[in-house]
BAZALO-768250 format. One record per residue: residue in three letters; x, y, z of N, C-alpha, C in turn. Coordinates in steps of 0.2 Angstrom, whole numbers, plus 5000, padded with zeros to 4 digits. Each point is the difference from the previous one (the first is absolute). Example, Ala and Ser with C-alpha at 12.3 -4.5 7.8 and 13.67 -1.06 7.14 Angstrom:
! BAZALO-768250
ala506649725039499650065000500450065000;ser499850054996500450065001499650055003;
This chain:
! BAZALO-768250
unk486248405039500550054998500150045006;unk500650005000500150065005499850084999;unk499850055006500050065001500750044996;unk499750044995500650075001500150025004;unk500350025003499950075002500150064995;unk499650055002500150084992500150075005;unk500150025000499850085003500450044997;unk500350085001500050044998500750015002;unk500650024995500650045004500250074996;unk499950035006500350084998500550035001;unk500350044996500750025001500150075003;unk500350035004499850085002500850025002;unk499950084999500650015001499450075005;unk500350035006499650055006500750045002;unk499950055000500250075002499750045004;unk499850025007499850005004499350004999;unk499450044997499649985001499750004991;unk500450014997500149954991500049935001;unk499650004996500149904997499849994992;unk500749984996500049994994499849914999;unk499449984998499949954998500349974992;unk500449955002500650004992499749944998;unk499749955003499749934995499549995006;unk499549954996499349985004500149924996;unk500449935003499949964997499449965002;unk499749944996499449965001500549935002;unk500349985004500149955002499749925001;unk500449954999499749935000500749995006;unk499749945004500549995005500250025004;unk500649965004500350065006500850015000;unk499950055002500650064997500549945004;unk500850015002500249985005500550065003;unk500450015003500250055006500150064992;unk500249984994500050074999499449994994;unk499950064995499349994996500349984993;unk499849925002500149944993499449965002;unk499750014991499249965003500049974993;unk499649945003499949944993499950044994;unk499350055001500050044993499850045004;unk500150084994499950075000499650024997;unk499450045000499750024993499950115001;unk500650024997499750085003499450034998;unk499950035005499250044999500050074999;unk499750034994499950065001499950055006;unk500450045003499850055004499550025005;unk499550014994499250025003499449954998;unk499649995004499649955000499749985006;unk499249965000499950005006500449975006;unk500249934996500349975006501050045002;unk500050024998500950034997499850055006;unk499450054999500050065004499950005007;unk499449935001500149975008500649985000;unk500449944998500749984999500450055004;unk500050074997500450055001499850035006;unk499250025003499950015007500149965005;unk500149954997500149945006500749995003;unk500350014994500949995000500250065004;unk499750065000500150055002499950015010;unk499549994998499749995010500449945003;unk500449964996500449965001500750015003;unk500050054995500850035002500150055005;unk499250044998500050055008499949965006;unk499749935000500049975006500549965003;unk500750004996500749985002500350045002;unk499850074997500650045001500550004994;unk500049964995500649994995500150064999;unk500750045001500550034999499950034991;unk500650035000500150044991500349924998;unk499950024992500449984995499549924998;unk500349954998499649964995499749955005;unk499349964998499749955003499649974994;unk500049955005499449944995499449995004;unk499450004998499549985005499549954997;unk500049935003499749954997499349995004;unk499649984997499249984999499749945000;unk500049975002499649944998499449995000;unk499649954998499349985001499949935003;unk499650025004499749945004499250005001;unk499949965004499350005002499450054999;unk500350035005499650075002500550074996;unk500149994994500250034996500750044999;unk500350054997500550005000500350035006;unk500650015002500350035009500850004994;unk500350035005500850015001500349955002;unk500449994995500449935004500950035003;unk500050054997500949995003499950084997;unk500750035001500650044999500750015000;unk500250004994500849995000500350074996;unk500350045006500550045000500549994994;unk500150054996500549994992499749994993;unk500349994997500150004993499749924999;unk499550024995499649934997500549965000;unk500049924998500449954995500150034994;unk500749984998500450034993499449984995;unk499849944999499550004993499550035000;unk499450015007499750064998500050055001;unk500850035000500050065001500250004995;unk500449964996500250034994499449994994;unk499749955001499050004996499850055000;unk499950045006499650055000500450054999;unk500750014998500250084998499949964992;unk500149974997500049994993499350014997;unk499449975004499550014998499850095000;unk500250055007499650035001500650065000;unk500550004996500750055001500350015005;unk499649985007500250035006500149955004;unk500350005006499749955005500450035007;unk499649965004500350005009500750025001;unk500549994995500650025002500150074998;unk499650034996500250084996499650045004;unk499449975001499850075006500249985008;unk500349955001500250005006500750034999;unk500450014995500750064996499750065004;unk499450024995499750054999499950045008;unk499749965004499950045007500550005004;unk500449955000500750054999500550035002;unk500050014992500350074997499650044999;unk499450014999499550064998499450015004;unk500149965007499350045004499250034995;unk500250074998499550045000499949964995;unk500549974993499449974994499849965001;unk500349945006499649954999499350015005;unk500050055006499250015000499450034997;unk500550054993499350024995499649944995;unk500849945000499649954994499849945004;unk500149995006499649935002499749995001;unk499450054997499249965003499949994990;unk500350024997499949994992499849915000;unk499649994996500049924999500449984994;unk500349975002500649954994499549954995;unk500050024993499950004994500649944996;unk499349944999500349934999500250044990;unk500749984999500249994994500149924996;unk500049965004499949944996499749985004;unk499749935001499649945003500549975003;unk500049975008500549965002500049945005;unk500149964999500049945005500749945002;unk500049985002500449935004499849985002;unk500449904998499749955002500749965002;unk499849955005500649955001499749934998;unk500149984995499749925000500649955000;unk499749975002500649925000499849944994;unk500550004996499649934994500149945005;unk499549944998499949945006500649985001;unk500450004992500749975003500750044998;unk499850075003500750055000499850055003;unk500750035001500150045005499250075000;unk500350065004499450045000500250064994;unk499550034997499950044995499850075003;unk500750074997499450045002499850034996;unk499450034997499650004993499850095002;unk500350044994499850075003499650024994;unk499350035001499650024993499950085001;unk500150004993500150104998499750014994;unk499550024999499750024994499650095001;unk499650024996499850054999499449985001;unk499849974998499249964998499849975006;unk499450035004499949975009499949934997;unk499649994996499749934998500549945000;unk500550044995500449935000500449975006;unk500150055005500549995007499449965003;unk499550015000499449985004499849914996;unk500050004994500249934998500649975004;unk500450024999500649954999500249995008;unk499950065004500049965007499550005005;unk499349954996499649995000500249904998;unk500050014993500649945000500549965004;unk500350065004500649995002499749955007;unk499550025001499850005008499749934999;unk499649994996499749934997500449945001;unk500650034994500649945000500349995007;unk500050045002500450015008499549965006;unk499550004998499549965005500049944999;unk500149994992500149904998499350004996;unk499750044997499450024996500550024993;unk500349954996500350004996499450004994;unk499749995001499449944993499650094997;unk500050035005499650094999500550024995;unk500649994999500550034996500249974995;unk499849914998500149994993500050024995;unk500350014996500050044993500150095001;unk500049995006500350095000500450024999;unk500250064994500849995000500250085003;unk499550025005500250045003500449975006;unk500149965000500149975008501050055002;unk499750015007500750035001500649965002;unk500649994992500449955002500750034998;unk499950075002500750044998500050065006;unk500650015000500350045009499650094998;unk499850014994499850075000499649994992;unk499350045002499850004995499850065000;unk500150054994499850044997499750064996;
């Protein structure tokens, strides 16, 4: 069986010495030049690994140099444990920018509005941590003999997102036989 690759992508939007972290995704795969990855699974805000997540991304960013307004900072895992794998200036990909404003009210395009048009409010509320409203993930799977699928999970219940693209990743491996008789299985553009 082949290697996943997994590691972490982060959304931020930085007004000079402000940084609003907008989503913290748990990734499978590799992104390509913009942030689309095989699946997505969003991560609560705070957390042990979310919170290095965020100090890593960060001394990343000051070690670039990146400029104001919106980035992404990708993580991955390797041998000798997680590192920075890249930096991409702008606004996430449409589908998880629009996942992550649906799940969480907000996303990287409002507070990147917000700083600006409104400087002073966006440095009072960017270190606020963004407060998950629904559960959220994305998947792209391919059936063996049709085109690609792309499967978005929305629910309020972490468990059932946490099922069903846990499924998703199963069948996407070729580990179909785990999913048998599941009729949670994700086989509609939007769930719920």
């Amino acid at each position: 069986m082949a290697h996943v690759r997994t590691g972490l992508h982060i959304s931020v939007v930085t007004l000079g010495s402000a940084h609003r972290i907008c989503a913290i995704w748990s990734v499978r795969g590799t992104a390509a030049d913009v942030c689309e990855f095989p699946g997505a699974l969003l991560l609560p805000c705070r957390g042990a690994e979310q919170d290095w997540a965020v100090e890593t991304a960060l001394a990343e960013l000051a070690a670039h140099g990146a400029g104001d307004g919106p980035v992404c900072v990708d993580l991955t895992t390797t041998a000798g444990g997680i590192e920075p794998a890249g930096l991409r200036p702008g606004l996430c990909a449409s589908d998880l920018l629009g996942l992550a404003r649906t799940a969480l009210g907000e996303g990287q395009r409002e507070w990147a509005e917000l700083a600006r048009a409104d400087p002073a409010a966006f440095h009072g509320a960017a270190a606020r941590p963004y407060a998950m409203r629904r559960q959220a993930a994305c998947l792209v799977t391919r059936d063996p003999d049709g085109p690609r699928r792309d499967v978005t999970l929305l629910h309020a219940r972490q468990d059932r997102v946490l099922r069903d693209y846990t499924v998703g990743l199963l069948t996407s491996a070729g580990t179909t036989d785990a999913t048998a008789g599941d009729e949670t299985r994700p086989s509609h553009p939007r769930r719920q």
